[in-house]
C-alpha positions in Angstrom: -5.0 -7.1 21.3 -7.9 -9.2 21.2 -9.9 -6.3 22.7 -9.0 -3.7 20.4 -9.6 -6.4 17.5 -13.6 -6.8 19.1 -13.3 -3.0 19.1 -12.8 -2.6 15.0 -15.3 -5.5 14.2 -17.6 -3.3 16.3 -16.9 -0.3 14.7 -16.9 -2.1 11.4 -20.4 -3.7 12.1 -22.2 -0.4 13.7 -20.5 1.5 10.1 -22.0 -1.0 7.8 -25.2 -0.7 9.6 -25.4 3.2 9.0 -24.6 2.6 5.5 -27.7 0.4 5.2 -30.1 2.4 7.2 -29.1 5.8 5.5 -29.7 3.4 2.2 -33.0 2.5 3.3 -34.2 5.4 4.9 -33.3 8.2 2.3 -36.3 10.0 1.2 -34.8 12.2 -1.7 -36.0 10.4 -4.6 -32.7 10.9 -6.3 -30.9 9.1 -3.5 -32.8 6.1 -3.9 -31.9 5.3 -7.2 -28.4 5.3 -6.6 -26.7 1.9 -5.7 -24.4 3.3 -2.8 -20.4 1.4 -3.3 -19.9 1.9 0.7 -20.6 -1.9 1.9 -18.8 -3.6 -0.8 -15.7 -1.8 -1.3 -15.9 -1.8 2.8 -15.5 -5.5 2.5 -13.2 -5.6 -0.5 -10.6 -3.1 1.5 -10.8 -5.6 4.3 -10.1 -8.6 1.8 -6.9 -7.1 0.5 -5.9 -5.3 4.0 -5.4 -8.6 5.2 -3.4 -10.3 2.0 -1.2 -6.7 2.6 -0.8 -7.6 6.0 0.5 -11.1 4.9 2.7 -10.5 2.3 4.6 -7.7 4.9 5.0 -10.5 7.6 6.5 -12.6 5.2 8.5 -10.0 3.7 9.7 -9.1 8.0 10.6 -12.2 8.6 12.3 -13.7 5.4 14.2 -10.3 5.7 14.9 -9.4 9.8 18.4 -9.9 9.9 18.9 -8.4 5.9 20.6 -4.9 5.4 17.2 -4.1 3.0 14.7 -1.8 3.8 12.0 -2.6 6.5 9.0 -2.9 5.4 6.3 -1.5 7.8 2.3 -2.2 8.0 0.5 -1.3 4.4 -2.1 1.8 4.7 -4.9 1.4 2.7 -5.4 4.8 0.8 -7.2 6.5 -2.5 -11.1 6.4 -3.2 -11.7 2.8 -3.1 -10.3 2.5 0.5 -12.0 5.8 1.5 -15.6 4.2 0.4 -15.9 6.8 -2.6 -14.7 4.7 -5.6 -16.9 6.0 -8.9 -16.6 2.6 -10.4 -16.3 -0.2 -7.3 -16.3 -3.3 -10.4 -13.1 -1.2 -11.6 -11.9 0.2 -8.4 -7.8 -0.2 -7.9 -7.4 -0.7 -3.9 -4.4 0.9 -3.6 -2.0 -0.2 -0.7 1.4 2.5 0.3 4.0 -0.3 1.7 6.3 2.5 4.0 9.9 1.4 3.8 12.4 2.8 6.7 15.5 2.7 6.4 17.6 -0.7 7.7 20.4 -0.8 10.6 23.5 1.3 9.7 21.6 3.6 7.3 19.8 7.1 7.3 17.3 8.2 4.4 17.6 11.7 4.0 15.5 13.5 2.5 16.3 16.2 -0.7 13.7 19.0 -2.5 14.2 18.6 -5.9 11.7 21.8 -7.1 11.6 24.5 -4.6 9.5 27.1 -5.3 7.5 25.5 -8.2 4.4 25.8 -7.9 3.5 21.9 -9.1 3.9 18.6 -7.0 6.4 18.6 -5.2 9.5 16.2 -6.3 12.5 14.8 -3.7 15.2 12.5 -4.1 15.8 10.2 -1.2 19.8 10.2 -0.5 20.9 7.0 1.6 23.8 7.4 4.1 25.9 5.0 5.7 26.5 5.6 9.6 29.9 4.5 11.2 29.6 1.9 13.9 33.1 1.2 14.5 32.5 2.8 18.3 29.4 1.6 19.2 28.4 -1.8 20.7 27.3 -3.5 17.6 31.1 -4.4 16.6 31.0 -6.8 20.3 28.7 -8.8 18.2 30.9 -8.9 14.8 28.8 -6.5 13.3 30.7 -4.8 10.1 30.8 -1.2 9.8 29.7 -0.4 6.4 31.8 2.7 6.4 35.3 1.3 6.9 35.1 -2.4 6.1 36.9 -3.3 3.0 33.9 -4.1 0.0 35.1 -8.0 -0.1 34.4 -8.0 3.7 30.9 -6.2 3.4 30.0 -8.9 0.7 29.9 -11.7 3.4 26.4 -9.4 5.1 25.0 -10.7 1.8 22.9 -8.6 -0.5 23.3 -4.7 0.5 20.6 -1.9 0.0 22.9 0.4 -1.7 23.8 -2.3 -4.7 20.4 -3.9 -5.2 18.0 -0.6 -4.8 19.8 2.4 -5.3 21.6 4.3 -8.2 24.8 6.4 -7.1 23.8 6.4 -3.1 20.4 7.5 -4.3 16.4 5.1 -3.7 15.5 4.2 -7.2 11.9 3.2 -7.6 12.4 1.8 -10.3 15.2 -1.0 -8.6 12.9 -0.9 -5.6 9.6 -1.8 -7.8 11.9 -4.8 -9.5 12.8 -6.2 -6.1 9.7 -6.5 -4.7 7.8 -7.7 -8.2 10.4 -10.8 -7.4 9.2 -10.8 -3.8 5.8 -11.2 -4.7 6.3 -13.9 -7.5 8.3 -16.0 -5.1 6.2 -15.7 -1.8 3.0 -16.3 -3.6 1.0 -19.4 -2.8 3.7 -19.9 1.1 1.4 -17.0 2.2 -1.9 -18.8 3.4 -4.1 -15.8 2.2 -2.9 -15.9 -1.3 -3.9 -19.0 -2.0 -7.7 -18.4 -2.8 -6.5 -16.1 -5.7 -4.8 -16.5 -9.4 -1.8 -13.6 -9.8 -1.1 -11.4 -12.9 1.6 -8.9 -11.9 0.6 -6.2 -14.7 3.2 -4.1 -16.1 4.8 -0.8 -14.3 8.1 0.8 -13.1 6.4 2.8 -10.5 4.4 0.9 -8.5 3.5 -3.3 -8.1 0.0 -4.0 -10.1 -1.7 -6.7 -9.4 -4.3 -8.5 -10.9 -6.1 -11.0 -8.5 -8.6 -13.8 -9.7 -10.7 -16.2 -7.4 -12.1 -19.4 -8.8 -15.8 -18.1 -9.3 -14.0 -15.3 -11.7 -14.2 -12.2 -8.8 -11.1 -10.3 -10.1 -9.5 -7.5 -7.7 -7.5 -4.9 -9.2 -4.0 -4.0 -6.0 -1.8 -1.4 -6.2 1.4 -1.6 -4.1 3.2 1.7 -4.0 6.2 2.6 -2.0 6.6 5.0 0.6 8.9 6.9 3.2 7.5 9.0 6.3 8.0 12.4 6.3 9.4 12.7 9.9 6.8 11.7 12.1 3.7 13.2 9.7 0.7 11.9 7.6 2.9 12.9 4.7 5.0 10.5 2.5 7.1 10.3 -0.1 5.8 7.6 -2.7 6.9 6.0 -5.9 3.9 6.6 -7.6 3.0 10.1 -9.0 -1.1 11.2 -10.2 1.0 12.9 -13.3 1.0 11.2 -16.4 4.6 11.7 -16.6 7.8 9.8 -17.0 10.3 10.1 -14.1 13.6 9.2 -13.3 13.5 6.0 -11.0 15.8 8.6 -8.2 12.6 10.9 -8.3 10.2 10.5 -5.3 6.7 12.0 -5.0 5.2 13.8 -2.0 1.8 12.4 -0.9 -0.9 13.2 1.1 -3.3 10.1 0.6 -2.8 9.4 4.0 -3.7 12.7 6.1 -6.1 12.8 3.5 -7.7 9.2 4.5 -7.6 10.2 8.1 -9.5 13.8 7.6 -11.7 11.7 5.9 -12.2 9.6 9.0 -11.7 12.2 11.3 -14.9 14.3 9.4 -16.9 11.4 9.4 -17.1 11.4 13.6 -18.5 15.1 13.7 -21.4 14.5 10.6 -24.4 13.2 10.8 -25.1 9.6 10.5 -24.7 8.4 6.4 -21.2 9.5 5.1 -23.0 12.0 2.8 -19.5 13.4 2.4 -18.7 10.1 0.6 -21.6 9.9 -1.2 -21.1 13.5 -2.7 -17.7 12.8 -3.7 -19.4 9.6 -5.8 -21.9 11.4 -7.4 -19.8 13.9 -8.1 -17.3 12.0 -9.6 -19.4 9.8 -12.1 -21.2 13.7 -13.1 -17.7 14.5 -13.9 -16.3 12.1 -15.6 -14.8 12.7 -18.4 -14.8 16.1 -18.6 -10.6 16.6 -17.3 -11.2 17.2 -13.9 -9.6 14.2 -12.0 -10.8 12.5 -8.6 -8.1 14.8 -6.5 -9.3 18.2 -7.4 -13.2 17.1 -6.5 -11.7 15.6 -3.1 -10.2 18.9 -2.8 -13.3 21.2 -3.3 -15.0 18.5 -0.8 -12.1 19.0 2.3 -12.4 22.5 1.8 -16.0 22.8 2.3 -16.0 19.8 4.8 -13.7 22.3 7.0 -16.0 25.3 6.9 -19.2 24.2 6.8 -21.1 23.6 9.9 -20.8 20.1 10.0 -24.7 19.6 10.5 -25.3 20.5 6.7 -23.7 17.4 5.7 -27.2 15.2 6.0 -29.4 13.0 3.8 -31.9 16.2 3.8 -29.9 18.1 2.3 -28.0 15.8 -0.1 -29.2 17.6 -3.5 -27.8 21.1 -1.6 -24.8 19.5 -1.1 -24.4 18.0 -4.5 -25.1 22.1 -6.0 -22.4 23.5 -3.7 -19.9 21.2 -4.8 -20.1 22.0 -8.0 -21.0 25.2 -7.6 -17.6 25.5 -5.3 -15.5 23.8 -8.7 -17.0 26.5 -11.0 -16.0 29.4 -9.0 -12.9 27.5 -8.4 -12.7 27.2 -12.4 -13.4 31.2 -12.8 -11.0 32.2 -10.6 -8.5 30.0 -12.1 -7.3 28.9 -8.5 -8.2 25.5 -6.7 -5.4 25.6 -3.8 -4.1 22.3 -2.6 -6.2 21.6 0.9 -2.9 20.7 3.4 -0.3 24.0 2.5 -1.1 27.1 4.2 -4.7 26.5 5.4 -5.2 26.8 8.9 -8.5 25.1 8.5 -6.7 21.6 8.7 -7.5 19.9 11.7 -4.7 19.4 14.4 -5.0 15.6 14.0 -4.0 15.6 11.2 0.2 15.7 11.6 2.2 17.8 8.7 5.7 19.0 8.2 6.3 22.3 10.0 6.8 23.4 6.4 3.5 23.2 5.4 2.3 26.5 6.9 4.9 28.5 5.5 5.2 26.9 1.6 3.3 29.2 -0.9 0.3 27.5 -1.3 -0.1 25.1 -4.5 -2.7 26.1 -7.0 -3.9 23.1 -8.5 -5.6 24.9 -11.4 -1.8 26.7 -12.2 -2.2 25.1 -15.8 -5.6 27.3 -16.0 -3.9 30.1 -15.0 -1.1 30.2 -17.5 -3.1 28.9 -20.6 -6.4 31.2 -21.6 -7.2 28.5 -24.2 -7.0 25.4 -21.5 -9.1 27.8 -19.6 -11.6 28.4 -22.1 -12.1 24.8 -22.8 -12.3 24.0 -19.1 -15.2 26.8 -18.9 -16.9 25.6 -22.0 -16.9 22.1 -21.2 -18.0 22.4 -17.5 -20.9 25.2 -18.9 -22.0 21.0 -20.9 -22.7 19.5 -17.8 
C-alpha cells in the first residue's frame, strides 16, 4: 500500500513537473500568454479527493451492518478533475459517489427510451432476494421476502422505504438522505474541519459550497451513481440537460471512460497535455456561443483517436487549435457530431463498455440541428462570429 502510495506522489510530482517545463519552455508566442489551470486544479482535485474519500469511510462504517446502499470510493470526473476547467476560480469538482446495492437486494437495470436518438434514460428497479435457504438465516438473518413487515421493522431503516418510490431508486429520496448525511457527519470527519459548509440547493445531485478561513471557496458536486455491469459506464442522478426529471429517472454517463481515455491518451503524447490545453482554449473561444464543454470534448476524443499521436505537441499547438475548430464546423455543416463511445471502433480496448455499445445506432449529438433549419442557421451564423 505504502508503495503504490510513493508510486502516485511520483507520478503526481514528475506530472506537475511537465506541466511547468512545457509552461516555461513554450515558444509559440500565443502559448505564453496563457495562464495554464493544470497545477492548480491538480491540487484542488487532490484537496477534495481526499474530503470524498473521508466522508465515504464515515458513511461505510456508520452504515456496515445497514440494509442502505454501499457506498463505494468517489471518482473524480468532468473538466476540472481532467485538468481542462475554462474557469479554474469557478471550476465545480465534481465527485460520482457509486452506490451498489446492499445484502438481500439486486439493482436491475431498465431502458426507459430505446431507440431515441437523445441521452439515454433508465430506471433502476430494486429486487428483494429470498434467503430463507441459504446460511444467513443460521445467523438470524430475516429474509426480506417472507418476513412479516412488523418483523422486518426490527433491521431498522430499510432501502426500499427511505430511498425508493414503488420498488423503484429515486434520486430525489437518495439526494435527501445523503444532504442529511453530510450535515450530520460534518466537523467528526477530521478533513472537514479546515472548511465552512453551505449545502446549495438541488434534487439531483449534493452542492456544496466550501469556505476556508483565508476566504478560498471550493465549489463540490456529489452525484450518484450505479455501474453498468463491470464497465466505465454509469448510471448517475445528474443529467447535462436542463430538464426536469422524475426522481425514478436515472442518466447514463460516460464521465468516467471518458476521464480514463483522457489518461490513457496522455501516456502515448508528447510531453505537455496539449490535448488539455486545446480543450481550454477551446472552451473559453467558445463560450457563449451554445456549444457546451461535452460536444468540444467530443470533437477532441475523436481526433485524439485518429491522429498520429505525435501531432499533439507544443509546436504545433496553433495547428491543433485550427483543427478543432475546423473539426466542429464541419461537424456543424453536416449537422452530425456522433457521440464518441457508441459504434466507434476507434475506442481504445481499455476503455470497458457494455456489449451494447457497438451495436446501438450511434447518437448524434447535433440531432436538434438536424431537425430544426432555423437552430441550424443560427448555429452557422453565430460560429461564422467567432
Amino acid at each position: 500500500s505504502s508503495s503504490a502510495e510513493q508510486q502516485k506522489e511520483k507520478t503526481q510530482s514528475n506530472e506537475e513537473s511537465e506541466d511547468l517545463a512545457s509552461e516555461s519552455d513554450t515558444k509559440n508566442p500565443f502559448s505564453r500568454h496563457i495562464q495554464w489551470p493544470v497545477k492548480k486544479l491538480a491540487q484542488t482535485s487532490r484537496e477534495v479527493e481526499k474530503l470524498g474519500g473521508e466522508l465515504v469511510s464515515v458513511f461505510q462504517k456508520l452504515l456496515s451492518c445497514s440494509f442502505f446502499p454501499e457506498l463505494q470510493p468517489a471518482i473524480g470526473v468532468g473538466s476540472a478533475f481532467e485538468g481542462w476547467s475554462p474557469d479554474e476560480n469557478q471550476a465545480v469538482y465534481c465527485l460520482l459517489m457509486p452506490l451498489k446495492a446492499p445484502p438481500q437486494h439486486t439493482f436491475h437495470l431498465e431502458l426507459c427510451n430505446k431507440g431515441n436518438n437523445s441521452e439515454r434514460k433508465f430506471r433502476i428497479r430494486v429486487d428483494l432476494e429470498c434467503t430463507c435457504t441459504k446460511k444467513q438465516q443460521a445467523k438470524n438473518t430475516l429474509c426480506f421476502v417472507h418476513q412479516s413487515e412488523e418483523e422486518l421493522r426490527s433491521q431498522g431503516p430499510r432501502l426500499l422505504s427511505i430511498m425508493c418510490t414503488n420498488s423503484y431508486l429515486d434520486v430525489h429520496r437518495t439526494v435527501r438522505w445523503f444532504h442529511n448525511f453530510v450535515k450530520s457527519s460534518w466537523g467528526v470527519v477530521p478533513e472537514t474541519r479546515s472548511y465552512n459548509l453551505k449545502l446549495l440547493p438541488s434534487r439531483r445531485s449534493c452542492k456544496l459550497e466550501l469556505t476556508t478561513a483565508s476566504g478560498r471557496t471550493l465549489f463540490v458536486e456529489m452525484i450518484f451513481g450505479v455501474q453498468v455491469g463491470d464497465s466505465d459506464i454509469f448510471l448517475v442522478s445528474q443529467t447535462t440537460e436542463a430538464t426536469l426529471l422524475p426522481g425514478k429517472i436515472w442518466l447514463e454517463s460516460c464521465a468516467v471512460a471518458e476521464a480514463k481515455l483522457l489518461r490513457h491518451m496522455a501516456r502515448l503524447l508528447p510531453p505537455g497535455k496539449f490535448h488539455l490545453k486545446c480543450l481550454h482554449v477551446c472552451t473559453r473561444i467558445l463560450e457563449g456561443t451554445g456549444f457546451s464543454e461535452h460536444m468540444l470534448k467530443t470533437v477532441v476524443m475523436h481526433l485524439l483517436s485518429t491522429m498520429d499521436p505525435s501531432a499533439w505537441s507544443r509546436s504545433n499547438f496553433l495547428t491543433l487549435l485550427e483543427d478543432v475548430i475546423q473539426h466542429l464546423h464541419r461537424c456543424l455543416e453536416n449537422k452530425c457530431l456522433n457521440h464518441f463511445f457508441f459504434g466507434n471502433e476507434n475506442v481504445p480496448r481499455e476503455i470497458i463498455l457494455p456489449p451494447d455499445f457497438q451495436t446501438t445506432e450511434t447518437l448524434n449529438l447535433f440531432q436538434h440541428l438536424a431537425q430544426d433549419p432555423a437552430a441550424h442557421t443560427k448555429a452557422l451564423r453565430g460560429f461564422k462570429l467567432l
